[in-house]
Backbone as CSV, one residue per row, in Angstrom:
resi,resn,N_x,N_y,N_z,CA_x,CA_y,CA_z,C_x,C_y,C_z
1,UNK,14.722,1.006,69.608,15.441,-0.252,69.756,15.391,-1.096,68.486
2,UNK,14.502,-1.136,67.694,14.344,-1.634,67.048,14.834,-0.852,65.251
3,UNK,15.503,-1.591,64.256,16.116,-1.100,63.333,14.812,-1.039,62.292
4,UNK,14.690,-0.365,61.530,13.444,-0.075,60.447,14.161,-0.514,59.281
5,UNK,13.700,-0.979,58.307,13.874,-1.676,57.421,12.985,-0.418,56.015
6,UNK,13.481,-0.552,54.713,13.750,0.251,54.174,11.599,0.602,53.535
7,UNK,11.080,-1.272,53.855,9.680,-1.287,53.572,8.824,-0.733,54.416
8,UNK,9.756,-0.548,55.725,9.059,-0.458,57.281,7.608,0.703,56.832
9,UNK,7.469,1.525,56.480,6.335,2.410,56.013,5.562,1.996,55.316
10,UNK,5.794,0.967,54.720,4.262,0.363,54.185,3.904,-0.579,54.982
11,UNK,2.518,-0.545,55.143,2.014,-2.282,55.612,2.022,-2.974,55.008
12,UNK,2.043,-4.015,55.571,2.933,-5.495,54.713,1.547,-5.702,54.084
13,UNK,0.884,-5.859,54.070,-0.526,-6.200,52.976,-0.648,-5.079,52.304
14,UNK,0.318,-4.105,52.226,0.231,-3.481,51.108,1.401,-3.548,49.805
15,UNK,2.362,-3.997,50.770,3.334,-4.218,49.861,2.477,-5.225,48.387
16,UNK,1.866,-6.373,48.540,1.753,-7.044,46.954,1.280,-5.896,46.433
17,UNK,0.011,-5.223,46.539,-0.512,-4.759,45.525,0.582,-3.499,44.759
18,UNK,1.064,-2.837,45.729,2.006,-1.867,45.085,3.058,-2.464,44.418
19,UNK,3.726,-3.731,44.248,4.641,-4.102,43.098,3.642,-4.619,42.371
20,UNK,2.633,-4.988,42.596,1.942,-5.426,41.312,1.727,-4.438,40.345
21,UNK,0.918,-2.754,40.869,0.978,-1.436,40.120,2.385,-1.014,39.720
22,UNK,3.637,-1.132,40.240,5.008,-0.685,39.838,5.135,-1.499,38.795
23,UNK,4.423,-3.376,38.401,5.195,-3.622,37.459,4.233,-3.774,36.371
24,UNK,3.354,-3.315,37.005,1.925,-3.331,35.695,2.417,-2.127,34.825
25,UNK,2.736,-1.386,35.828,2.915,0.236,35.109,4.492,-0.186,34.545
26,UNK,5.114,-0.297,34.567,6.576,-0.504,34.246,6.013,-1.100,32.777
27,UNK,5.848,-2.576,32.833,5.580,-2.848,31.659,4.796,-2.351,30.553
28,UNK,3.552,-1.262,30.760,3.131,-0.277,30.038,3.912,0.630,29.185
29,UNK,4.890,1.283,30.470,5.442,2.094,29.643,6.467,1.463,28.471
30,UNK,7.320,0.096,28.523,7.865,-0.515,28.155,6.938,-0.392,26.454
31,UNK,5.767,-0.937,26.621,5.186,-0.849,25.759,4.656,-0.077,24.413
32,UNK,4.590,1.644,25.516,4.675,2.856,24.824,5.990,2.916,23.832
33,UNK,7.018,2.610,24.749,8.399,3.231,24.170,8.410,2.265,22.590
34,UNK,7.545,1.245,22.409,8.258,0.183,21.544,7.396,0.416,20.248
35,UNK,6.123,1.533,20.971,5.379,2.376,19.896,6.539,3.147,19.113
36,UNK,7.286,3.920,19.418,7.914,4.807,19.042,9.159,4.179,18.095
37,UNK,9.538,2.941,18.046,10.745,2.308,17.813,10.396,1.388,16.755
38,UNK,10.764,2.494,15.096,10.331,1.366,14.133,11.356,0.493,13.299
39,UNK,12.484,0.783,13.758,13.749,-0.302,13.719,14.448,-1.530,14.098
40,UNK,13.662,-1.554,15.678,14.335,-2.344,16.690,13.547,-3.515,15.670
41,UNK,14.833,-4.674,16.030,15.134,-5.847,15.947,14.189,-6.581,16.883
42,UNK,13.298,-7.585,16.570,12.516,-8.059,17.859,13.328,-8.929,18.562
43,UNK,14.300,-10.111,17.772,15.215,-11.189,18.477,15.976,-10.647,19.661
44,UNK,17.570,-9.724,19.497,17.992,-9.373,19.920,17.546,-8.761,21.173
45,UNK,16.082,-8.020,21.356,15.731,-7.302,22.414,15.057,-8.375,23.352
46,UNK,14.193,-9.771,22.665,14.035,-10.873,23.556,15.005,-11.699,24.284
47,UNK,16.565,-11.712,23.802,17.703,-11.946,24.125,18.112,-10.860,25.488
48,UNK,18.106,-9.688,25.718,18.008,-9.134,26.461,17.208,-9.256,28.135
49,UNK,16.234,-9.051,27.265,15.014,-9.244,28.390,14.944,-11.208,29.189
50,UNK,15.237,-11.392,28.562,15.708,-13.011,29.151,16.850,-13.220,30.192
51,UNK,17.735,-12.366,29.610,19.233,-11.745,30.813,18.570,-11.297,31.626
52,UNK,17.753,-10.097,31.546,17.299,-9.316,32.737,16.358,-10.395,33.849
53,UNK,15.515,-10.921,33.181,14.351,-12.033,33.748,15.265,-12.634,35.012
54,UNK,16.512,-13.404,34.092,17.222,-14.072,34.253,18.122,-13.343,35.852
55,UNK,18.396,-12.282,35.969,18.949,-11.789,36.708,18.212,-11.330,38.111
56,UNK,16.890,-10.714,37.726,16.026,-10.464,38.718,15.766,-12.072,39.499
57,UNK,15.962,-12.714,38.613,15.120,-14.293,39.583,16.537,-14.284,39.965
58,UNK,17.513,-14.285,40.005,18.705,-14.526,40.675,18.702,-13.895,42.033
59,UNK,18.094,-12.421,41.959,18.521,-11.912,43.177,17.488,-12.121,44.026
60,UNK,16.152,-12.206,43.677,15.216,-12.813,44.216,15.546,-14.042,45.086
61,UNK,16.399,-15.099,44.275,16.680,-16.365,45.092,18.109,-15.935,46.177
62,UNK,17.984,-15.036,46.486,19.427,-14.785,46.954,18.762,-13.709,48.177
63,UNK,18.122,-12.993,48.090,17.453,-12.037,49.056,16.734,-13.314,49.735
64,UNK,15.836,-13.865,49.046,15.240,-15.206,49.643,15.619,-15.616,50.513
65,UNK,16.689,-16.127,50.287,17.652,-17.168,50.779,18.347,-16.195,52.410
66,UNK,18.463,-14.933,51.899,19.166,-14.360,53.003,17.897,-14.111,54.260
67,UNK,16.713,-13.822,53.652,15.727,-13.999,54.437,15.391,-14.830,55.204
68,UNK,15.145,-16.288,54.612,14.928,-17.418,55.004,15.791,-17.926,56.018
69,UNK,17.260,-17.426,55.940,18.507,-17.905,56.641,17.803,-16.745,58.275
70,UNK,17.549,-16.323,58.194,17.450,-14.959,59.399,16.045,-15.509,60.261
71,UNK,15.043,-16.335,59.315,14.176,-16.485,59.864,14.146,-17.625,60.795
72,UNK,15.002,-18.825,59.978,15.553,-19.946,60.637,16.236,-19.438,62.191
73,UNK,17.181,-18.392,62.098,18.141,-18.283,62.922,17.155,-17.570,64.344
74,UNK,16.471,-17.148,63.907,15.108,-16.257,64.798,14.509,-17.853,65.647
75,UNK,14.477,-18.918,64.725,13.977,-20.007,65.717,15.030,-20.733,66.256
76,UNK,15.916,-20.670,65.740,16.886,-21.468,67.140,17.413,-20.961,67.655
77,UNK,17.410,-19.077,67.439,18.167,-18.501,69.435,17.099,-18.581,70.266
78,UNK,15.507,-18.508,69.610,14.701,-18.847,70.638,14.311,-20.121,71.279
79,UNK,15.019,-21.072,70.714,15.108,-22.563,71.195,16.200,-22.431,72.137
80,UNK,17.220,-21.930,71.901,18.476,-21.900,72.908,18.369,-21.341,73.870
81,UNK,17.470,-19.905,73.823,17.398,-19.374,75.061,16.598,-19.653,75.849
82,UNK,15.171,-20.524,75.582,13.879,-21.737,76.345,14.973,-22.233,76.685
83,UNK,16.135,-23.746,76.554,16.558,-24.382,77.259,18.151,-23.653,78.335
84,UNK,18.640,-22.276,77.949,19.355,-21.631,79.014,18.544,-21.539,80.049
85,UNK,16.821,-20.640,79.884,16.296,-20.755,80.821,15.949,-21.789,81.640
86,UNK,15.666,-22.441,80.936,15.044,-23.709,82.482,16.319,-24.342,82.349
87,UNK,17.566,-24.492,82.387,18.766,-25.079,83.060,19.013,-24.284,83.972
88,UNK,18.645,-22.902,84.065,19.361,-22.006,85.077,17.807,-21.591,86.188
89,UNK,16.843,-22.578,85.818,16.058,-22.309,86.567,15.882,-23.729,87.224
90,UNK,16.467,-24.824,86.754,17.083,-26.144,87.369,18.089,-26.476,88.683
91,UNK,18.800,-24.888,88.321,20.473,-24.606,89.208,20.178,-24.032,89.989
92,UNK,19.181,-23.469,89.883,18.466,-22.467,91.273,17.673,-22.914,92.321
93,UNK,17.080,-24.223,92.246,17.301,-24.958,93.214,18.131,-25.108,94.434
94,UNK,19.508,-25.367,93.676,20.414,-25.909,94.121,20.464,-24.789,95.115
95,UNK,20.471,-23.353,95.132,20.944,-22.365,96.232,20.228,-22.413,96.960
96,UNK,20.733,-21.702,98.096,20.636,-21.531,99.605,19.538,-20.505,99.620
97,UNK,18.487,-20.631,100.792,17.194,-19.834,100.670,17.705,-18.515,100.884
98,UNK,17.539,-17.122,101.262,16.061,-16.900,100.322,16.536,-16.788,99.188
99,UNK,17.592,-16.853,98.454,18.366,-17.132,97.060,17.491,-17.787,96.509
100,UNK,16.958,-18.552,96.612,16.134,-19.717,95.639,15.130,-19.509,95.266
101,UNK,14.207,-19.182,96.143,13.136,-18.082,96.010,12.990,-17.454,95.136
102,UNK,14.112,-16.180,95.467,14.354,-14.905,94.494,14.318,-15.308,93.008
103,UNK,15.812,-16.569,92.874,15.642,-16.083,91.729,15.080,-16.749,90.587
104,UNK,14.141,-17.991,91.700,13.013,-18.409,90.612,12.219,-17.694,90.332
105,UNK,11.664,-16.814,91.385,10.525,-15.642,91.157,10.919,-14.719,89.940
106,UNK,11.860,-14.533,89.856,13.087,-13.656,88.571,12.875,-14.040,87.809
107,UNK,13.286,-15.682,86.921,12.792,-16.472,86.331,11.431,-16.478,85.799
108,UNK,11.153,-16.935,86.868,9.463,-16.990,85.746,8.831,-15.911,84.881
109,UNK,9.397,-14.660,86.038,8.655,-12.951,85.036,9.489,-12.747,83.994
110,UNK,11.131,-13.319,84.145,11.619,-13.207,82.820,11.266,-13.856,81.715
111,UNK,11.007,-15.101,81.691,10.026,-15.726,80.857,8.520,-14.837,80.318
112,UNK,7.834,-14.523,81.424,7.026,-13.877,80.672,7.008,-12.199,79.945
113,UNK,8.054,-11.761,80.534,8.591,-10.688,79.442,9.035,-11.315,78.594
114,UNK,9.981,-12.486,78.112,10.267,-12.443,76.741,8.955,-13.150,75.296
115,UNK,8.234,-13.432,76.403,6.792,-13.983,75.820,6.421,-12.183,75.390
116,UNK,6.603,-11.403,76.341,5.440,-10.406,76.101,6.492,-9.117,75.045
117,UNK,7.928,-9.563,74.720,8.388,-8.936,73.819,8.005,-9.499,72.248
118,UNK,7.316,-10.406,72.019,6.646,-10.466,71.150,5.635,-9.748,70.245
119,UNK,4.768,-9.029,71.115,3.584,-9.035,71.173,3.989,-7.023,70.259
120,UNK,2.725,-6.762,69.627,2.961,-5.477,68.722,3.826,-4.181,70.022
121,UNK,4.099,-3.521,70.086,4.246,-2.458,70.006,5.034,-2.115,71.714
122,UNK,5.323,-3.912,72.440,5.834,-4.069,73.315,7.313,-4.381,73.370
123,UNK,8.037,-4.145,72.223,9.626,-4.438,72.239,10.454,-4.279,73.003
124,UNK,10.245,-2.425,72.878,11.368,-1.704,73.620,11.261,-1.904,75.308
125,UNK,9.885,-1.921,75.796,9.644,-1.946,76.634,9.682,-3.535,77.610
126,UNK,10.099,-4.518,77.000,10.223,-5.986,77.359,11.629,-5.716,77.079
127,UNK,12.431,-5.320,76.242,13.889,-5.145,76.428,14.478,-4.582,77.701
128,UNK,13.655,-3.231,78.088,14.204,-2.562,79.437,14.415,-3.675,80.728
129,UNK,12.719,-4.452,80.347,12.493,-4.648,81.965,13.328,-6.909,81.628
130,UNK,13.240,-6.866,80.077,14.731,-7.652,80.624,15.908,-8.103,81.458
131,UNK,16.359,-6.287,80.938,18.009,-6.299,81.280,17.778,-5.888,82.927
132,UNK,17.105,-5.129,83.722,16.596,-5.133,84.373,16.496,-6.264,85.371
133,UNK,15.913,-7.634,84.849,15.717,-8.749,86.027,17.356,-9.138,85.588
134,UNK,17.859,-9.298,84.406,18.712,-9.634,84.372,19.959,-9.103,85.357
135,UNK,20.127,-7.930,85.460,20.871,-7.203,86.716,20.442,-7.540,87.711
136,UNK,19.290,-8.097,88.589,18.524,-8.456,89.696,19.424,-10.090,89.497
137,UNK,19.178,-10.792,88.504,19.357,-12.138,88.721,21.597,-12.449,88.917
138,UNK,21.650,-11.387,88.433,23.077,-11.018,88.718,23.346,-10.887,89.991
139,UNK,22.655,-9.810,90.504,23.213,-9.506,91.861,22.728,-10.801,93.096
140,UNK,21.592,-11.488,92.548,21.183,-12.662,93.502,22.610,-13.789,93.324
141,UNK,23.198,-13.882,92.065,24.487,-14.905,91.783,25.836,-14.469,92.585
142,UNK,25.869,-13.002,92.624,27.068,-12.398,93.151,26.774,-12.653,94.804
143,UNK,25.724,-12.138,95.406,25.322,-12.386,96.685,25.401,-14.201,97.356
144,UNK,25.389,-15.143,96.482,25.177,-16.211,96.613,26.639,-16.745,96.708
145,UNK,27.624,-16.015,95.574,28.725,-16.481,95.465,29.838,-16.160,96.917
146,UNK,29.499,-14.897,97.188,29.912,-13.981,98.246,29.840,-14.775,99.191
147,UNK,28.905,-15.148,99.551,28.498,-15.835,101.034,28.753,-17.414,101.070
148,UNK,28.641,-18.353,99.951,28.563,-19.596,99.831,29.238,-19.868,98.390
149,UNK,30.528,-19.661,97.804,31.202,-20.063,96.757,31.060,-21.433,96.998
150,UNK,30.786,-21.745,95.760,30.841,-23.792,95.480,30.868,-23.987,94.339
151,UNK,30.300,-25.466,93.756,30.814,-25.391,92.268,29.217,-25.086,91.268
152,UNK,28.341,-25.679,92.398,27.031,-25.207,92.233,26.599,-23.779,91.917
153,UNK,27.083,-22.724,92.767,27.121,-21.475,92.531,27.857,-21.417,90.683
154,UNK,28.988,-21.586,90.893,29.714,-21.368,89.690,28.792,-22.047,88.670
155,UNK,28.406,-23.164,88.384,26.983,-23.577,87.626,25.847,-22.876,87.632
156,UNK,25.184,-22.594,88.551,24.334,-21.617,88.091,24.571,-20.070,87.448
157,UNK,25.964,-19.098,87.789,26.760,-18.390,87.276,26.593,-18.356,85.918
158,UNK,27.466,-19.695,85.499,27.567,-20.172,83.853,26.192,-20.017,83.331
159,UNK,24.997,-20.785,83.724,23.911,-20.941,83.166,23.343,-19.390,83.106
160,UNK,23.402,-18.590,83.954,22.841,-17.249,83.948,23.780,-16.504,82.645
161,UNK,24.823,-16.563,82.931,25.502,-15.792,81.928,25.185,-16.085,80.487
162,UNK,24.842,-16.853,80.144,24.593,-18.187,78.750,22.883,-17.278,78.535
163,UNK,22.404,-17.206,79.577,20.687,-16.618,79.335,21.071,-14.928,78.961
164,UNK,21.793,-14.268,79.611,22.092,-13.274,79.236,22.655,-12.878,78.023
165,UNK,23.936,-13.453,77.144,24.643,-13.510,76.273,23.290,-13.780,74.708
166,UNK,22.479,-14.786,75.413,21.689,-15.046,74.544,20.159,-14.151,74.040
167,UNK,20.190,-13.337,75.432,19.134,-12.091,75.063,20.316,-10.792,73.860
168,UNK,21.191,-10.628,73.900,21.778,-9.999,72.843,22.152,-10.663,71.747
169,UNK,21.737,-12.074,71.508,22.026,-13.024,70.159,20.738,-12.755,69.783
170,UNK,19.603,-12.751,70.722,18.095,-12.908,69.875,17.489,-11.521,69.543
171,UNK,18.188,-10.673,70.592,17.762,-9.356,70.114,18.288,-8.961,68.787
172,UNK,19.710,-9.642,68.754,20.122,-8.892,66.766,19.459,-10.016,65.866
173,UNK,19.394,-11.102,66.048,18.873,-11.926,64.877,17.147,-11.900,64.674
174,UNK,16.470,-10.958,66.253,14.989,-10.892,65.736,14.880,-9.697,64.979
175,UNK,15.344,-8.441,65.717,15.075,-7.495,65.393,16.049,-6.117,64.569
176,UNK,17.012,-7.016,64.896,17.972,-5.813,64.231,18.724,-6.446,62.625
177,UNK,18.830,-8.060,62.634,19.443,-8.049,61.396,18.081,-8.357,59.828
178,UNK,18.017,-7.464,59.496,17.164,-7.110,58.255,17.544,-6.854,56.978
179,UNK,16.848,-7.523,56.221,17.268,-7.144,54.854,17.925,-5.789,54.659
180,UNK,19.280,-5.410,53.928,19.715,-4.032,53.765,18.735,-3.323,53.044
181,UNK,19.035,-2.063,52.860,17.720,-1.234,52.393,18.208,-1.257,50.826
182,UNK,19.942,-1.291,50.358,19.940,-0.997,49.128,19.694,-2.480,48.332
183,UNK,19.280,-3.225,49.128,19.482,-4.551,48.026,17.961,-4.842,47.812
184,UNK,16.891,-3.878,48.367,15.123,-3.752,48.240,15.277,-2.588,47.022
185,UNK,16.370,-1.506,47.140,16.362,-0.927,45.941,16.783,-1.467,44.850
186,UNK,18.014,-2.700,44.847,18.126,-2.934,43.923,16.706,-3.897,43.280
187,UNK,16.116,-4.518,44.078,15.453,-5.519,43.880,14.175,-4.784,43.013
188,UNK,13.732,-3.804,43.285,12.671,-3.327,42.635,13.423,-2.564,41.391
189,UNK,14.575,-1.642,41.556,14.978,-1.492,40.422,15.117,-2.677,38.875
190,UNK,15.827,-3.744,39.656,15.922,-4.834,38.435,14.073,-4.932,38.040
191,UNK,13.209,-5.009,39.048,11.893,-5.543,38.348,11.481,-4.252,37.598
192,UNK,11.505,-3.024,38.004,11.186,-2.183,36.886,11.636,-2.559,35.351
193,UNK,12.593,-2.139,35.718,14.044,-2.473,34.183,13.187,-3.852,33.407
194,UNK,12.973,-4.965,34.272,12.665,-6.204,34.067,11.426,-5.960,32.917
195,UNK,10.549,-5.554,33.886,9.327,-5.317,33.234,8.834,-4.261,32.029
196,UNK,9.941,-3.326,31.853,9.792,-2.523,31.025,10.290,-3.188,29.636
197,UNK,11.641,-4.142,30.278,12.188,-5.014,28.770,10.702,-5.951,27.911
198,UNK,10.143,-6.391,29.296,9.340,-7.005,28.823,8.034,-6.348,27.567
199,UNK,7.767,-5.124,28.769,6.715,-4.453,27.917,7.160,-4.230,26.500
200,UNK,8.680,-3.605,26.218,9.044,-3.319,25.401,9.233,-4.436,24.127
201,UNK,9.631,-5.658,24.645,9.484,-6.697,23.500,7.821,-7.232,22.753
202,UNK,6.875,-7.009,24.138,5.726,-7.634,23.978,5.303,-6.198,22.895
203,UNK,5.214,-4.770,22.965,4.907,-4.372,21.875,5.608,-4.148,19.928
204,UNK,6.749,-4.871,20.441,7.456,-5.045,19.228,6.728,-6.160,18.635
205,UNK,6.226,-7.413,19.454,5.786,-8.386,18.552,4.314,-8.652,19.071
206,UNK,3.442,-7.052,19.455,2.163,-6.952,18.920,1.702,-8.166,20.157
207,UNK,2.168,-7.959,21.199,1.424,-9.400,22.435,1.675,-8.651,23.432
208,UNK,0.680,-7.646,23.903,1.182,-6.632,24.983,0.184,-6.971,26.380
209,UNK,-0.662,-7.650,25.465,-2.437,-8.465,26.337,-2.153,-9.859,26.588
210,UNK,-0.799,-10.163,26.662,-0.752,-11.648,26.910,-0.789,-12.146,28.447
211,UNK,-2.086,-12.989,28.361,-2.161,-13.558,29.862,-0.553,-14.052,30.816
212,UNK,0.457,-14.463,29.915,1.437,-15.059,30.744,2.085,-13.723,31.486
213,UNK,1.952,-12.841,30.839,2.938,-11.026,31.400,2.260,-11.002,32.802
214,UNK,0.927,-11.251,32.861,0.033,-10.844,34.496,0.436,-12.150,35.267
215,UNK,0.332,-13.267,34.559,1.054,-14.548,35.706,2.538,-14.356,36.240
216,UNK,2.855,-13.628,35.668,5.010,-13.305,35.556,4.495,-12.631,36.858
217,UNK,3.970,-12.048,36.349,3.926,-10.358,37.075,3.472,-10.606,38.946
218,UNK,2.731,-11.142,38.985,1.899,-12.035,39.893,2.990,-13.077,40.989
219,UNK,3.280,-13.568,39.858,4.750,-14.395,40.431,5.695,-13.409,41.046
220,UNK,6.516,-12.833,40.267,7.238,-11.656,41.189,6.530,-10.907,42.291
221,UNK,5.687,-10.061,42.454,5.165,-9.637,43.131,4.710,-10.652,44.344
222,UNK,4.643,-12.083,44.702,4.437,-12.552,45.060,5.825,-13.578,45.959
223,UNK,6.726,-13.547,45.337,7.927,-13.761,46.168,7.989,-12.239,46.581
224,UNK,8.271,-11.291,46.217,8.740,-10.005,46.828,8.095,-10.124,48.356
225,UNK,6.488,-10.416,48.388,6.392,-9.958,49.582,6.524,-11.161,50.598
226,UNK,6.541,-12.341,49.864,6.884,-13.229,50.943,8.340,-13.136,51.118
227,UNK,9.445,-12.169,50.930,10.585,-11.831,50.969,10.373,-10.899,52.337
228,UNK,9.389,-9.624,51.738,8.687,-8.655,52.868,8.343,-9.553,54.242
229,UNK,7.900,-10.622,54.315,7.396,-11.354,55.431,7.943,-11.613,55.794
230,UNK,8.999,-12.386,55.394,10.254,-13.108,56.110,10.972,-12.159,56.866
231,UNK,11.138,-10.626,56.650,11.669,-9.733,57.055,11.431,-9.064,58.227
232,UNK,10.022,-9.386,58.702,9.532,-8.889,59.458,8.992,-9.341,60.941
233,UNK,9.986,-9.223,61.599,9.363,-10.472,62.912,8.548,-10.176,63.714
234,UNK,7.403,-10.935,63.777,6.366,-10.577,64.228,5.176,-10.373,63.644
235,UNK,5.004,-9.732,62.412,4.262,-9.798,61.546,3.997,-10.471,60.372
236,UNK,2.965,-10.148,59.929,2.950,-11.264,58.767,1.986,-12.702,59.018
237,UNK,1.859,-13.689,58.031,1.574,-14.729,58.396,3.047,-15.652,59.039
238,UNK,4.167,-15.282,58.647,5.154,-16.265,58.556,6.049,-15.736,60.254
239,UNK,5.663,-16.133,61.437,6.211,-15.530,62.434,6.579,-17.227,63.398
240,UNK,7.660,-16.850,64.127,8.369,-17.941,64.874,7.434,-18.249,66.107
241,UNK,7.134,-19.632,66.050,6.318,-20.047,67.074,6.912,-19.825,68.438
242,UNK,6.028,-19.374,69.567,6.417,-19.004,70.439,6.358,-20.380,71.683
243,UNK,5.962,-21.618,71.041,4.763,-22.964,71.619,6.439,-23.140,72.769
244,UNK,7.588,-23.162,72.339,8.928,-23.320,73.205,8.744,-22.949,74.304
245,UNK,8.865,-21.434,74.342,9.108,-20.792,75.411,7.438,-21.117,76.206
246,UNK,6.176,-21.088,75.571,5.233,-21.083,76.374,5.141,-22.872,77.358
247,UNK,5.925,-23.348,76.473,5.701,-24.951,77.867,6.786,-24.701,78.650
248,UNK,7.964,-24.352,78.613,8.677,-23.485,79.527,8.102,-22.739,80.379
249,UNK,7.117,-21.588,80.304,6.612,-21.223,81.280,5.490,-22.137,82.035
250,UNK,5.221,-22.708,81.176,4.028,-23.534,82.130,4.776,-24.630,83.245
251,UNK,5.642,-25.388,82.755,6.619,-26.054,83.445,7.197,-25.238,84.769
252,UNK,7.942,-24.396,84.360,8.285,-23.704,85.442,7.054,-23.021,86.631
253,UNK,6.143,-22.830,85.965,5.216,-22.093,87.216,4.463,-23.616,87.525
């Protein structure tokens, strides 16, 4: 059920250290090559490597940004779908027994499945038993409508349908829309390239040990994985508070 993402095989606390070795090593070799090169121009190749710098922080702020936008959007379908639920657990009142019953009892476990689709390695399995009450809370609306059409019925209808519509808005914006895989290739490609320009200028002008190359370096590697985090729902330090939906359930029970 869930879409894998192109980092998905590493653990996310492993991701820093491995761009830190990709660009430690990148810039090494950068370094070697500039052994070999007793012509190059030093200006011109710092002119370069400034474009490249220049370009990697571009896409950086732009993967960022697409991240950040996904993570936002992760907290307000789960704000929207806390207040579908308790409006349609407001409207259920309104029906005729044992209707009311039912499909508060429905209610509340749906709440705590979408609490418990949170949780590691419980996705697929809080998705099933979802759609599941969701077909149950259907057939309690159709049965209700059948026997006692009103405008109340048709309100609670609306409100159910709105909770439903919104478990397939939160299912693609938690778990399925993810950073593309080629724009993590491009992203490490530019920092290779990046870092090799670098290495390559720093041994043209004899500064290959300069403390600022490990702060650069540090820096990149350090948005990358808070890029990695943002990507990942559920994990990480950076994950969508669940505090909504849990006074929702407390309210309701």
């Amino acid at each position: 059920m869930e879409l894998a993402g192109l980092l998905d095989p590493f653990s996310l606390w492993t991701i820093f250290p491995i761009t830190v070795a990709i660009a430690l090593i990148s810039f090494e070799v950068g370094c070697r090559l500039a052994r070999r090169s007793n012509e190059e121009k030093e200006a011109p190749v710092g002119a370069m490597t400034g474009a490249t710098l220049g370009l990697l922080a571009f896409m950086l702020a732009f993967t960022f940004g697409m991240a950040a936008s996904r993570f936002e959007a992760r907290r307000q379908v789960l704000l929207s779908e806390a207040n579908a639920i308790g409006t349609t657990y407001l409207r259920s009142k309104l029906l005729a027994e044992p209707r009311r019953t039912e499909a508060q009892h429905l209610l509340r476990e749906y709440v705590d499945v979408r609490l418990e689709a949170v949780q590691p390695g419980k996705l697929k399995q809080a998705i099933v038993k979802s759609e599941d009450l969701q077909n149950r809370l259907w057939s309690v609306a159709v049965a209700e409508a059948e026997q006692k059409p009103s405008v109340i019925t048709s309100l609670f209808i609306q409100s159910l349908n709105e909770v439903i519509d919104l478990h397939a808005a939160r299912v693609m914006a938690s778990w399925r829309s993810r950073v593309p895989g080629i724009i993590w290739i491009v992203l490490y490609s530019l920092a290779v390239i990046a870092m090799m320009m670098m290495g390559y200028h720093a041994g043209l002008a004899n500064s290959r040990r300069s403390i600022a190359t490990i702060a650069l370096v540090i820096a990149f590697s350090l948005v990358l994985y808070l890029i990695a985090d943002l990507d990942r729902p559920g994990q990480g330090m950076l994950k969508v508070s669940q505090q909504t939906m849990i006074d929702l359930r407390d309210s309701i029970n």
